[in-house]
C-alpha angles and dihedrals in degrees: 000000000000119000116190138178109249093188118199109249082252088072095048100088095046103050085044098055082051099055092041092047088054097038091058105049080045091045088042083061093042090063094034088059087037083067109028099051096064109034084060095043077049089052101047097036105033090218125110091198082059096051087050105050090044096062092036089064099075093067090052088092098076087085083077094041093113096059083056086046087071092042106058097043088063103047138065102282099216092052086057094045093048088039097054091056094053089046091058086042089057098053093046096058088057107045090046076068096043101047096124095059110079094197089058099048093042088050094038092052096044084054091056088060093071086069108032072066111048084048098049093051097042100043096042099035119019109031098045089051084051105042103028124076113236106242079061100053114093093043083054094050092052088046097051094043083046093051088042094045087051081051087063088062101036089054099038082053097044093036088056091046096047106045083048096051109028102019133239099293090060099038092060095049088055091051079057091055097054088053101057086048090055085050096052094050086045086068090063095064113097119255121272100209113235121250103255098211124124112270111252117174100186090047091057111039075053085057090042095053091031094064093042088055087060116106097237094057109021083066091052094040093057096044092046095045087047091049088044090055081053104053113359097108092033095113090051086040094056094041095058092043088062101041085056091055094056091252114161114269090233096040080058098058088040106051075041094050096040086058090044093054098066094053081055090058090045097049085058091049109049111096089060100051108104086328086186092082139087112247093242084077100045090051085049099047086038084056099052092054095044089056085050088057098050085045086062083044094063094052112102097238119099089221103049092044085049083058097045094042082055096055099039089054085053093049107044093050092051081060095049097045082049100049095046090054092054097045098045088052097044101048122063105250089234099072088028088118102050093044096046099039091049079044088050094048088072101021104052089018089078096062088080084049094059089048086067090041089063090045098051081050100060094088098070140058150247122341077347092083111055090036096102088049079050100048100041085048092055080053100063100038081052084054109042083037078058094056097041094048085058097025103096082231092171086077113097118252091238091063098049085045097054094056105041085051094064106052089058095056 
């Protein structure tokens, strides 16, 4: 039996200021992390493939994001969102005393990533379907990737600061403390009562598979993976490209933060962008742009990569904002944690693999280094162009939904 909040539209603002409250101060760490991890694996190790492996690490457990898919649809949803943050808190507060060993940091920073996990999952697919009413959905979903997507900058600008000003040890421990903050908001959000069904590992790892084997989301999980190999580890690719090229710490989290904040701006902006069309075109033409961007990344002027940055960052957020939506009204909110985390395993399981793809990379030189990013990601436009071409995308998202619901109870 399955007991769920069904919260009154009154409620809606409030529980949303909660969870946005919490998922900054969680997403701030995230990107601070996102900076000071490899500039000081960069500074102890003199390697940029280093650096990047090293962070990359840390989205390596999405391969196990199934098994917290489980997880998380049998347990109080607010007590896996507050303990993944002091997970993450607790693992912090090592490795700030282990920095000099590469192994720990490597293996401290592969363990945060269980619950930079467990909380993505819960806070951007599991607790909105449960808390939010669902005529208010898709503005909160635009509202919470907008106020993400600001965290990117907030914690680009603050990591840079602060490995600049107080070095990588204390840096670190202030990324714990966010943590334990966000922690501590995350308390305020209402309960979200367990599923009281037996735990069954085999069965659903069986639902989450099951629901990524379905058309309407096996076409978007493999674009989106392939898209994800391209670009997931771009923002620490081009940090430690500029760090090895001497740039200032501080120029680094600006030019970053200046890019991010336009995905911030887009994400708020989404749902009213051609609002006429299925989302399986916006993400197409968001796509396109996004490519053009990365295209502007790859020439050699400071100017020209700050713009594409910039428009990659917009792009790609109007996407985002696009394929969550759909998700979140396509798949039944009771099995919300076992799909999306089985989806997230791909899809978000290919950003450490572009880690290793940059690092491969390094060795060579100019455009020709980003060429494979570029190449993998004119595969997937030309895949997911394929399935909107055949898709039928001018139907409305509530009527697919309907009817894919209702073949998984």
């Amino acid at each position: 039996m399955t007991v769920a909040f069904a919260p009154a539209p009154a409620n809606d603002a409030r529980v949303l200021r909660v969870l946005v409250s919490s998922s900054m101060l969680s997403k701030v760490a995230d990107w601070q992390l996102g900076i000071v991890i490899p500039l000081a694996v960069l500074a102890e190790s003199d390697s940029v493939a280093l650096s990047l492996v090293s962070f990359a690490l840390r989205g390596v457990t999405y391969v196990g994001s199934p098994f917290l898919g489980a997880l998380i649809d049998r347990f109080d949803k607010r007590t896996i969102f507050v303990l993944a943050q002091v997970q993450q808190a607790l693992c912090l507060v090592l490795l700030a005393s282990l920095l000099s060993s590469q192994v720990a940091v490597a293996g401290l920073v592969l363990l945060s990533g269980v619950g930079g996990v467990a909380s993505t999952i819960t806070g951007q697919f599991v607790l909105i379907p449960k808390l939010i009413s669902a005529p208010a959905r898709p503005v909160a979903v635009a509202k919470l990737n907008s106020a993400i997507e600001l965290s990117k900058v907030i914690g680009l600008i603050l990591g840079g600061a602060g490995f600049s000003i107080l070095g990588p040890a204390p840096a670190v421990l202030c990324i714990a403390v966010l943590y334990l903050l966000a922690s501590g908001v995350g308390m305020l959000l209402p309960r979200v009562a367990s599923n009281h069904e037996k735990l069954d590992i085999r069965r659903d790892l069986a639902t989450g598979f099951r629901w990524v084997g379905r058309r309407e989301i096996l076409w978007l999980v493999v674009t989106m993976s392939m898209t994800n190999l391209a670009i997931g580890q771009l923002e620490p690719a081009l940090i430690t490209e500029f760090g090895d090229q001497g740039v200032n710490t501080g120029v680094i989290s600006v030019v970053m933060a200046v890019g991010l904040l336009m995905g911030a701006l887009a994400s708020r902006l989404a749902p009213g962008l051609v609002p006429a069309w299925g989302p399986e075109r916006r993400i197409l033409a968001a796509q396109l742009v996004a490519f053009a961007g990365l295209v502007l990344v790859a020439t050699p002027l400071l100017p020209v990569r700050l713009l594409g940055f910039m428009v990659e960052c917009f792009a790609v957020a109007v996407s985002n904002v696009a394929s969550i939506t759909y998700r979140q009204e396509t798949i039944p909110a009771d099995v919300a944690g076992r799909a999306n985390a089985t989806i997230r395993m791909f899809i978000t399981g290919a950003t450490p693999l572009s880690g290793f793809l940059y690092a491969w990379a390094s060795r060579l030189d100019g455009i020709w280094y980003w060429l494979p990013a570029l190449g993998l990601w004119a595969v997937a436009i030309v895949i997911w162009a394929v399935y909107t071409r055949y898709s039928g995308c001018a139907a409305p998202v509530g009527a697919r939904t309907e009817g894919v619901s209702g073949g998984d109870r």
